[in-house]
matplotlib code that plots the C-alpha trace (Angstrom):
import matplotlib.pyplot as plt

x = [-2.9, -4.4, -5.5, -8.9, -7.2, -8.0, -11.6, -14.4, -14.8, -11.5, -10.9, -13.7, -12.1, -8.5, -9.3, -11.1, -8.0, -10.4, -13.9, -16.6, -19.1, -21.8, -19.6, -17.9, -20.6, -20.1, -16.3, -16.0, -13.0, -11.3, -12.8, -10.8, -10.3, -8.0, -5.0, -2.9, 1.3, 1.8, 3.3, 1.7, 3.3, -0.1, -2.0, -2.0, -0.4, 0.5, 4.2, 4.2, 2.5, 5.0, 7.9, 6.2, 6.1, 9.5, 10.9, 8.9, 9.7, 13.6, 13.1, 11.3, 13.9, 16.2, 14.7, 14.7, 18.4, 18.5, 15.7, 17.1, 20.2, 18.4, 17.4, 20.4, 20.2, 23.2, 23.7, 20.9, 18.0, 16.2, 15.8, 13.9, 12.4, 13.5, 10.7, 11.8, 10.1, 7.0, 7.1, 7.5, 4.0, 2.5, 3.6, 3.6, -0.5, -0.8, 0.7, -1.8, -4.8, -3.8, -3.6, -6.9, -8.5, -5.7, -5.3, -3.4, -0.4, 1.1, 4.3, 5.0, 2.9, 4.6, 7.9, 7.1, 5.3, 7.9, 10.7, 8.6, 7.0, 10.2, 12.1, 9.3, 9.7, 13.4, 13.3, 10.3, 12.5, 15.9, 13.6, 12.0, 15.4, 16.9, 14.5, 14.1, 17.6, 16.4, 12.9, 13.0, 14.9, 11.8, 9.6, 10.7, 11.0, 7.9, 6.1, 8.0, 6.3, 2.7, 3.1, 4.3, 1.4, -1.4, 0.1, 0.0, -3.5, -4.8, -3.0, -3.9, -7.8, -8.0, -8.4, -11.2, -12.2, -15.7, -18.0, -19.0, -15.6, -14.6, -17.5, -16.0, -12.4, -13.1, -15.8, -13.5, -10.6, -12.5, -13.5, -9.8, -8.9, -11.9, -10.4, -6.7, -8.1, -9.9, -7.0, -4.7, -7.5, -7.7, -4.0, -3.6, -5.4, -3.4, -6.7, -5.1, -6.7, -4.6, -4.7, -3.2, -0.1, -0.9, 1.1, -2.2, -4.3, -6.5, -3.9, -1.8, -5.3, -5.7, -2.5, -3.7, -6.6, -4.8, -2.4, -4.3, -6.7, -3.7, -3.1, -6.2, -5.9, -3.2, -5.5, -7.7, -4.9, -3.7, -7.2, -7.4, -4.2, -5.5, -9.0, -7.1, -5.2, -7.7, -9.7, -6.9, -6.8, -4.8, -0.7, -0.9, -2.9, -0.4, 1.6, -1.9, -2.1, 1.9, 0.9, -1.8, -0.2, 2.7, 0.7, -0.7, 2.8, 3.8, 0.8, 1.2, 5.5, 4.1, 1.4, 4.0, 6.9, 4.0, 2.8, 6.0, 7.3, 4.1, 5.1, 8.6, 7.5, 5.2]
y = [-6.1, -3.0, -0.1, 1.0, 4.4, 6.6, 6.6, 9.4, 9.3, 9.2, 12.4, 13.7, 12.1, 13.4, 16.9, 17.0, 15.1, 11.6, 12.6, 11.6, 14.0, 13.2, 14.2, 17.3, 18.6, 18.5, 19.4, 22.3, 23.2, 26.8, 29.8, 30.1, 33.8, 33.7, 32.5, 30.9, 29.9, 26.3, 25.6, 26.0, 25.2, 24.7, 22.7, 19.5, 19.6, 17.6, 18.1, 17.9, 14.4, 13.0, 14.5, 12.7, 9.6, 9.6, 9.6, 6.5, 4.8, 5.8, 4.4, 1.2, 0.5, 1.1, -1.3, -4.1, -4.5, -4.9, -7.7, -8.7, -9.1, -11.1, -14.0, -16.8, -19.4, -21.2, -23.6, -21.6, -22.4, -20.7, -22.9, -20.5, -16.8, -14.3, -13.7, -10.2, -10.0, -11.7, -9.3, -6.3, -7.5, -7.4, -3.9, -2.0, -3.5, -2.4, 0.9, 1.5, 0.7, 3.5, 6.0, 5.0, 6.2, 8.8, 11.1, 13.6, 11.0, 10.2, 11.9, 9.6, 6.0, 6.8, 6.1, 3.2, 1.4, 1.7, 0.3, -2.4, -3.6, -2.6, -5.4, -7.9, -7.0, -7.3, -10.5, -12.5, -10.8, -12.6, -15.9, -15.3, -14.8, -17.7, -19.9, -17.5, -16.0, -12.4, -12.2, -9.3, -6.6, -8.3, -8.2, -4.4, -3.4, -4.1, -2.5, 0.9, 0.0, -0.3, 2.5, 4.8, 3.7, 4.0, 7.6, 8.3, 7.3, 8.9, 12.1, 12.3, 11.2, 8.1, 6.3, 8.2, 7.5, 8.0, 6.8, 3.5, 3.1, 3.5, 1.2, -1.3, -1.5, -1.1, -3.4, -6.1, -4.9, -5.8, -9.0, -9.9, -8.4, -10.9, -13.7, -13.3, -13.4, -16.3, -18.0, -17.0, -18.8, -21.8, -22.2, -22.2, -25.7, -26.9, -25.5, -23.2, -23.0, -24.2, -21.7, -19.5, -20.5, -23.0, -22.6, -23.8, -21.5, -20.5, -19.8, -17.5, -15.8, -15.7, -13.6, -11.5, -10.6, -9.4, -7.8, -5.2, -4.8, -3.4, -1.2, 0.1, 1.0, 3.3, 5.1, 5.6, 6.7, 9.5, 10.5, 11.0, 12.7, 15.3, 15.9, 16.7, 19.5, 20.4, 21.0, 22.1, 19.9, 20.8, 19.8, 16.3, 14.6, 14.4, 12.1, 9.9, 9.8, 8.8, 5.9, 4.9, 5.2, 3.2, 0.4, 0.0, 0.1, -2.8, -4.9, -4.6, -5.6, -8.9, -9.6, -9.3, -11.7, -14.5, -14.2, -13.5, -17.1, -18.9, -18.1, -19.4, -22.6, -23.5]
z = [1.3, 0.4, 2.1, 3.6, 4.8, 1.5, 0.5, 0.8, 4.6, 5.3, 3.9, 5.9, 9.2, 8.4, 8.3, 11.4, 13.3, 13.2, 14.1, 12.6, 10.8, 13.0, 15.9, 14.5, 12.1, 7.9, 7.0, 4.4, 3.0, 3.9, 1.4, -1.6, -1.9, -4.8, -6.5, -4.0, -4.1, -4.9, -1.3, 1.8, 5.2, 6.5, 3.7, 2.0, -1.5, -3.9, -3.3, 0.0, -0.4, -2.8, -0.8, 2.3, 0.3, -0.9, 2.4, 3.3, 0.7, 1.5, 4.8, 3.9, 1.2, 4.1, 5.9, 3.6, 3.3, 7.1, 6.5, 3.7, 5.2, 8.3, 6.1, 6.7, 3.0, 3.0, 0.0, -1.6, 1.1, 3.6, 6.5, 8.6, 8.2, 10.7, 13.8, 13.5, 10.2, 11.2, 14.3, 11.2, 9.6, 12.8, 14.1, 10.6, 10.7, 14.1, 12.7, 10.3, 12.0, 14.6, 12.0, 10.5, 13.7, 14.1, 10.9, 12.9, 13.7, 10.2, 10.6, 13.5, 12.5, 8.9, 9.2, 11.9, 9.2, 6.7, 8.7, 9.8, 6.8, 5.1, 7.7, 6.3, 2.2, 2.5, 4.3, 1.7, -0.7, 0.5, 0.3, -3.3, -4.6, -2.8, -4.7, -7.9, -8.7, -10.2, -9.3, -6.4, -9.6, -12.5, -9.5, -8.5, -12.0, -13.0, -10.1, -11.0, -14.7, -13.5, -11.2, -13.9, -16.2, -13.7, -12.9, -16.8, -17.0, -14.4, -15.1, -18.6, -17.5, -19.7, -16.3, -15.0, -11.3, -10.8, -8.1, -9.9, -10.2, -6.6, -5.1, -7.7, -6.2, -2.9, -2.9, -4.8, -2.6, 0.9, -0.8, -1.5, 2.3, 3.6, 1.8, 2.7, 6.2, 6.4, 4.1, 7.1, 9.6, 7.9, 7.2, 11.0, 10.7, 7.8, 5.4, 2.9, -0.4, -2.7, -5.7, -4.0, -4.3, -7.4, -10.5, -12.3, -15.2, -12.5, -9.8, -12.0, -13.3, -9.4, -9.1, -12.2, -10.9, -7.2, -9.0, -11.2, -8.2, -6.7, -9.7, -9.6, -6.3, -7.4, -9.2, -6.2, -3.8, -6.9, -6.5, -2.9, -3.1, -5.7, -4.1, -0.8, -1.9, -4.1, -1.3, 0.8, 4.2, 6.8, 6.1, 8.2, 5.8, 3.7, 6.2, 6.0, 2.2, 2.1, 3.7, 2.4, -0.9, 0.3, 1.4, -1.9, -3.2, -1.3, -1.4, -5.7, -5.3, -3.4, -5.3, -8.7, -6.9, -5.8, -9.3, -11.2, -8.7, -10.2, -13.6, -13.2, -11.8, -15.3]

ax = plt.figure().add_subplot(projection="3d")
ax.plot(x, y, z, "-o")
ax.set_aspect("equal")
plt.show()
């Protein structure tokens, strides 16, 4: 699912440790007196944000070959999913809502919620292939592809995020989140709506649609990233961007292997 965590007032919140503005007056960035190096200890940059999300992404990847490795399919089935990677979901959730209220605690709640959620990808991973042999490398593959073309665009500015923009992912994006959740609630009583998982026209456009909402995304997270060292917040919000931007990361790989699954089943 995607994240909540990098949006306007977040980046408000994070520099002031997880205030709010109305507690801890209107945030202004430090004077810029000048020309500055392009690393500061002290700051948020770029850099520093892609190193932090590297290493997340190390351990989550990590991760997933222990889950991966949890997932028992003899004769080509998977009789039952690992608890431990339900119990990852859960604590890598739990991880993130911490942080939302707790900017300052990213260097920490970061690599928790890789390894967790890392426990869970590797395990639905095991499970997709078990059913689908060579879905998890298309399904990997082609999230490196999107991710590489939403970067382009945004770099270059054909993908231009403005405010209209913004209100129209997240607004679309807590749709989806509200959704999920009440899917998850009604599949407790044996309710789940079935296009969800439905190989149908309107399923796969379903899974389309999720999908490039997750893209998207992307584009805001890239934006977050540059505004905050553009406006130079203190050094831990780079932790708290990492991820935010890795939760986006994985929420597109599993939206590709459910819709790359529904493909393969027309």
């Amino acid at each position: 699912m995607s994240n909540p965590m990098l949006n306007d007032k977040r980046l408000q919140a994070a520099a002031t440790g997880g205030s709010s503005v109305a507690d801890s007056g209107q945030w202004t960035p430090p004077i810029d007196d000048g020309p500055v190096s392009t690393w500061n200890p002290e700051v948020m940059t770029v850099r520093g944000t892609a190193w932090a999300t590297t290493m997340l992404l190390g351990l989550l990847l990590v991760a997933a070959v222990f889950g991966w490795n949890m997932v028992d399919a003899p004769e080509g089935e998977v009789y039952e999913f690992p608890a431990m990677a339900i119990g990852g979901v859960l604590l890598g959730f739990l991880a993130v809502v911490v942080l939302h209220f707790k900017p300052t605690w990213g260097k920490i709640l970061g690599p928790v919620y890789a390894v967790a959620q890392g426990v869970f990808v590797g395990a639905i991973s095991r499970a997709y292939e078990t059913a689908y042999d060579g879905i998890v490398l298309q399904a990997a593959g082609v999230t490196v592809a999107v991710f590489a073309t939403m970067l382009f665009l945004y770099g270059t500015r054909i993908l231009k995020v403005t405010d209209r923009f913004r209100r129209i992912v997240i607004g679309a994006t807590i749709g989806i989140a509200v959704f999920y959740l009440g899917s998850l609630l009604f599949s407790l009583f044996g309710a789940t709506p079935p296009f969800i998982s439905s190989t149908s026209i309107f399923g796969i456009g379903f899974s389309l649609f999720v999908a490039g909402l997750a893209a998207f995304n992307l584009a805001l997270d890239f934006d977050f990233i540059e505004r905050g060292s553009a406006a130079r917040l203190p050094a831990h919000v780079e932790w708290y961007a990492a991820v935010g931007l890795l939760v986006t990361i994985v929420w597109l790989y599993l939206e590709i292997l459910r819709l790359l699954a529904k493909l393969r089943e027309r």
